[in-house]
N, C-alpha and C positions, 0 to 999 in steps of 0.2 A: 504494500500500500504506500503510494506515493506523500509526501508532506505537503499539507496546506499551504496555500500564497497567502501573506495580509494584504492586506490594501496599496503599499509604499511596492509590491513583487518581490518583500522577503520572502523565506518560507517559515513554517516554526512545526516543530516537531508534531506528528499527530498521537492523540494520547492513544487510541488504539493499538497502533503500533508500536507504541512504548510497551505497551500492555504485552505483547504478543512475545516480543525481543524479550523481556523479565521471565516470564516463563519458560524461556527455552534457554536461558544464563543459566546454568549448574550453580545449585544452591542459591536459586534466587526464589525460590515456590515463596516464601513465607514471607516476600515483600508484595506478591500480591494480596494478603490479609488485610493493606493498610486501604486500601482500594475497595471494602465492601463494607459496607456500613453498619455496626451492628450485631455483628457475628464474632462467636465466642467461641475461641481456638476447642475447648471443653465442652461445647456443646454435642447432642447427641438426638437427631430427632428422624424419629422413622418414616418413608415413606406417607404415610396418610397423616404427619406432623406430630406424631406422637414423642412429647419429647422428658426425655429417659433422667431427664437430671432433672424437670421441675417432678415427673412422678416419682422418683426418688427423695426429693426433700417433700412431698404431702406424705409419702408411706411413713418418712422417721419420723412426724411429728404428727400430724390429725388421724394419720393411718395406726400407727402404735396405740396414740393414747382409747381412740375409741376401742378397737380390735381388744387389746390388753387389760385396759384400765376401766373404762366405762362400759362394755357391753357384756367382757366378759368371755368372750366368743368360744362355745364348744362346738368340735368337729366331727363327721362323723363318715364314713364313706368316704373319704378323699382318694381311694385306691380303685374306686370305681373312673375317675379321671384319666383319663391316656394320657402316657408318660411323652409319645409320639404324635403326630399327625394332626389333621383337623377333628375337633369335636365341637358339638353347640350344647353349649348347659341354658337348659330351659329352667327358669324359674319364676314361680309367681309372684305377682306384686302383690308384693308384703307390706314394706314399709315407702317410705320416702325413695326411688329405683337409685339415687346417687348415692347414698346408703347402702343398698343392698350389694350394689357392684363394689363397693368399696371392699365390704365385709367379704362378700364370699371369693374376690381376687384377693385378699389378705388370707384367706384361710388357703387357698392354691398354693402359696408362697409359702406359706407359716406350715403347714403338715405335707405336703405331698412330698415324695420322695426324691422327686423331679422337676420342682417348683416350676411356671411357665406362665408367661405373663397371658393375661386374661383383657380379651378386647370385648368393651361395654357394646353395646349395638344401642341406638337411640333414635328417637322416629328424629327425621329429616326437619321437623318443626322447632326442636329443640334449638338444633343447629344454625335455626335464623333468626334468633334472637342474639338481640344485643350484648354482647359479652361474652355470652355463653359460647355464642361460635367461635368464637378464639381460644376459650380455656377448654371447652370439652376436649377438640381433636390433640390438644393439649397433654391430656391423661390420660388420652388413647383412646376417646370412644367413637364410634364410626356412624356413621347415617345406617338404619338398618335397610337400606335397598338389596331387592335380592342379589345385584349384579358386586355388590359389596360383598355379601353373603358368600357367594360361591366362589369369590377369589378369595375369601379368605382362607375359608376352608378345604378348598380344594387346591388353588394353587400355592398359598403359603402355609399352610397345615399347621391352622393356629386354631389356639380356641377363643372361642366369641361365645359371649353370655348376653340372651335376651330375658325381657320380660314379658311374652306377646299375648298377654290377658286385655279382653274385651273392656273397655271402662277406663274411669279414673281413678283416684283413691275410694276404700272399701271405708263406713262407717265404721266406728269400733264395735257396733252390734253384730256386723255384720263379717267382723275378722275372718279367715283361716278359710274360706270358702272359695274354692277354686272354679273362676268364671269361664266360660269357653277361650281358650285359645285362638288366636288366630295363626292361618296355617300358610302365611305369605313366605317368613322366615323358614319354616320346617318345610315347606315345599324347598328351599332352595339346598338344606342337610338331604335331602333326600334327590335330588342329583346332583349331591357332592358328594353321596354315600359316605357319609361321615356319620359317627352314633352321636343318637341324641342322650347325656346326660340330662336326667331331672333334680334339680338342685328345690329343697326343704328349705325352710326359714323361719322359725318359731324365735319370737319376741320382738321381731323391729315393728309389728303394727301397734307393739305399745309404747314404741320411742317419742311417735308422734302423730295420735291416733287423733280421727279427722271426726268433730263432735257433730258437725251436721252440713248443710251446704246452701245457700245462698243463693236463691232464683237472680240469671240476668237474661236479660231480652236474646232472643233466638235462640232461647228455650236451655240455654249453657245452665252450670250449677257451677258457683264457684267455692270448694271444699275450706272447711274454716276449720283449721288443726289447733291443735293447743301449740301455744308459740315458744316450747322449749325441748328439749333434748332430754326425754327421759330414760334414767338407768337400767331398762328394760335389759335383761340376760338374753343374749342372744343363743340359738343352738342353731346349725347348717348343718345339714344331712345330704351330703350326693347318692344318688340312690343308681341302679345297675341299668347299666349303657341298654338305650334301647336300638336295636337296628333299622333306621326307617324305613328299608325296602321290604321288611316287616308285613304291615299292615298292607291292606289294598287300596287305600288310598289316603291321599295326604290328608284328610278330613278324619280318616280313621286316627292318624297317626298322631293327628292332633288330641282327639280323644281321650286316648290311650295314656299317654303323656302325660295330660289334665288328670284324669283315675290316678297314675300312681303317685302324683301329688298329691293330690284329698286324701289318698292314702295312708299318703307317711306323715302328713299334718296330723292329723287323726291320733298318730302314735306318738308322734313328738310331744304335743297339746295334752293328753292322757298321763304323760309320763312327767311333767313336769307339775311341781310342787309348787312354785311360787313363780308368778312373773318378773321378781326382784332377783330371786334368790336360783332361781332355776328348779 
């Protein structure tokens, strides 16, 4: 690339091809850092922006203290999890879903023998709000389209955790009842041929259980939570991988899925002595 003329018919160097020349000088890579604005020699951010040093400093500090100190978190099934490959852990909405992804990617890390990071699936609405779009893909959570879906799991052979229950948040009367699934996401495990884990969750609907909900126009309900973080004892049960080519069809497999959730709530719910205390 030739040099620029000024106005007088000098010429002055063009910075592109400054640029170019620095790069191919031995031992000059690390003078083009000063040229991009912004970026941290340290930094670590994955394809879909997932970036690995801020989700490392939320696990050592809001991730611990909840996980450890305030919830309490007992594990149970974590060897039901593949060590390998794509799997999708289905579970129901429980609690708050930023919560739930926290806890049950904390427990992946915290008990499995093969710890493996855990990618949130989040409807595509999330994602276009103010803020949120920036910090969610942040922590790693992805729009859950299927076309997301199926390169996850099939092409990078990762696990992704949904929560594809019909509705918003569940009243507290109405806790631990498992509403129909939706079968958008598990249609897409099911030509990734990847198993579906069913992931448990007893205590986060009383972290911050939703008292009633608030008529607005076009017929919406806006849910009115008690406005604090309660000490509720959390327990996560993964329960035995289901195979979706299984069932006959993606509606069955939704079904299916849904049952052995009601299930193990059922047993969890049963077995626990105190909401405080577990």
């Amino acid at each position: 690339m030739s040099d620029a003329a000024d106005g007088d018919g000098a010429t002055r160097p063009d910075p592109a091809a400054q640029l170019v020349a620095a790069s191919a000088s031995p031992g000059r890579e690390s003078d083009l850092r000063a040229h991009l604005p912004g970026l941290e020699p340290e930094r670590r951010v994955t394809d879909w922006g997932r970036s690995e040093r801020l989700e490392e400093a939320v696990d050592r500090t809001v991730g611990d203290a909840l996980y450890h100190v305030w919830h309490r978190v007992t594990v149970d099934g974590a060897e039901h999890v593949p060590s390998q490959g794509g799997a999708l852990l289905v579970c129901h909405r429980a609690g708050a879903a930023a919560l739930d992804a926290l806890l049950v990617s904390k427990a992946v890390a915290e008990t499995h023998t093969r710890p493996r990071p855990v990618v949130p699936l989040v409807a595509a609405g999330a994602l276009a709000q103010p803020g949120l779009a920036m910090l969610l893909p942040k922590l790693g959570a992805v729009a859950d389209h299927p076309a997301n879906v199926r390169r996850l799991l099939a092409e990078e052979g990762q696990l992704a955790l949904v929560f594809p229950e019909d509705g918003g948040p569940r009243l507290l009367r109405d806790r631990y009842r498992v509403r129909r699934l939706r079968d958008e996401v598990l249609a897409a495990a099911r030509v990734a041929r990847v198993p579906v884990v069913p992931v448990a969750i007893v205590g986060t609907e009383e972290v911050t259980p939703v008292l009633g909900r608030i008529p607005l126009p076009g017929g919406h309900r806006l849910p009115v939570p008690i406005p604090a973080l309660l000490p509720a004892k959390v327990a996560i049960r993964f329960l035995a991988p289901i195979d979706p080519g299984g069932p006959a069809s993606v509606r069955e497999l939704a079904d299916e899925t849904g049952a052995v959730l009601q299930a193990a709530l059922v047993d969890l719910v049963a077995d626990r002595r105190s909401v405080w205390l577990g």
